[in-house]
C-alpha positions, 0 to 999 in steps of 0.5 A: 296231905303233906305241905313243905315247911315254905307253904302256908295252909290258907284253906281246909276243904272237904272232898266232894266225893269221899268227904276227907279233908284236905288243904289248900296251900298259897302256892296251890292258890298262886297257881290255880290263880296263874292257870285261871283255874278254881280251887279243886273240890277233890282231894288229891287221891281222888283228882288222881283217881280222876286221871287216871280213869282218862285212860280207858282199856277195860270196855270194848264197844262195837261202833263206826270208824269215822273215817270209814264208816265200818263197824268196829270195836273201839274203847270209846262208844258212839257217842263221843264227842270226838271222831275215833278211827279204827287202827288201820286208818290212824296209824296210815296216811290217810289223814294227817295229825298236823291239819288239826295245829292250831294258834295259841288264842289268848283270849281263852285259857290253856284248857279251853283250848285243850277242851276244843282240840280233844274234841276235834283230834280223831283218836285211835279206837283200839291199840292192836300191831302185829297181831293174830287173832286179836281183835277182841282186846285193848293194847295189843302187841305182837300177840297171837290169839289173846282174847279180852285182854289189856295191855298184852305184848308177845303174848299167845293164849292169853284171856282176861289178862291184863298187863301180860309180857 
């Protein structure tokens, strides 16, 4: 990892998962005191890795819109702690993002609170517009008979693609 000649390395650390070390500056301390956050236990290839897997399009599962209660296929499984709806009813008018605003509490930390709103927040179950025929996919955009696929926009015909204009 690279440090700028103004950063003072105060800290090596081994990562928890790959074992490679890594520093731990006075500015990266400064902030993590600032956020109310401990020092990471992941290297910053692997902190990356972590974020990155937020975003998940390679798994579909069959489960209930909670708003509904109709079976669908979903990037999220059953159990999640938050409520996914299928596309029909997020992108519609049935419910309404602006009834989860809440207060900025400064009795928690920013991310308490984030915890708790990605927890109450209904996400969308799959990314399917104006598409035919595609209901087995993640990320679907005016496409035509695309099938397990992820990431597709004006497609037709597409299998086991992914990222495909």
């Amino acid at each position: 990892m690279f440090t700028s000649q103004d950063e003072n390395i105060i800290e090596t650390k081994k990562c928890r998962i790959t074992g490679e070390e890594f520093f731990v500056t006075d500015k990266d301390t400064a902030l993590y005191e600032k956020l109310g956050v401990p020092s990471p236990t992941l290297c910053p290839e692997e902190l990356y890795r972590n974020i990155f897997a937020y975003r998940q399009e390679w798994n579909l599962f069959p489960r209930k819109c909670d708003k509904t209660g109709e079976t669908i296929l979903s990037c999220y499984r059953e159990n999640t702690v938050f409520p996914v709806y299928q596309n029909k009813i997020w992108w519609s008018d049935e419910w309404s993002a602006l009834d989860y605003g809440r207060d900025f509490d400064f009795t928690k930390t920013f991310f308490e609170q984030y915890a708790e709103l990605q927890s109450v927040v209904p996400r969308e179950g799959t990314t399917l517009f104006n598409s035919e025929n595609c209901a087995y996919n993640g990320h679907c955009r005016n496409s035509k008979n695309c099938y397990l696929s992820a990431l597709v926009s004006r497609a037709e015909d597409a299998y086991y693609s992914y990222w495909t204009n």
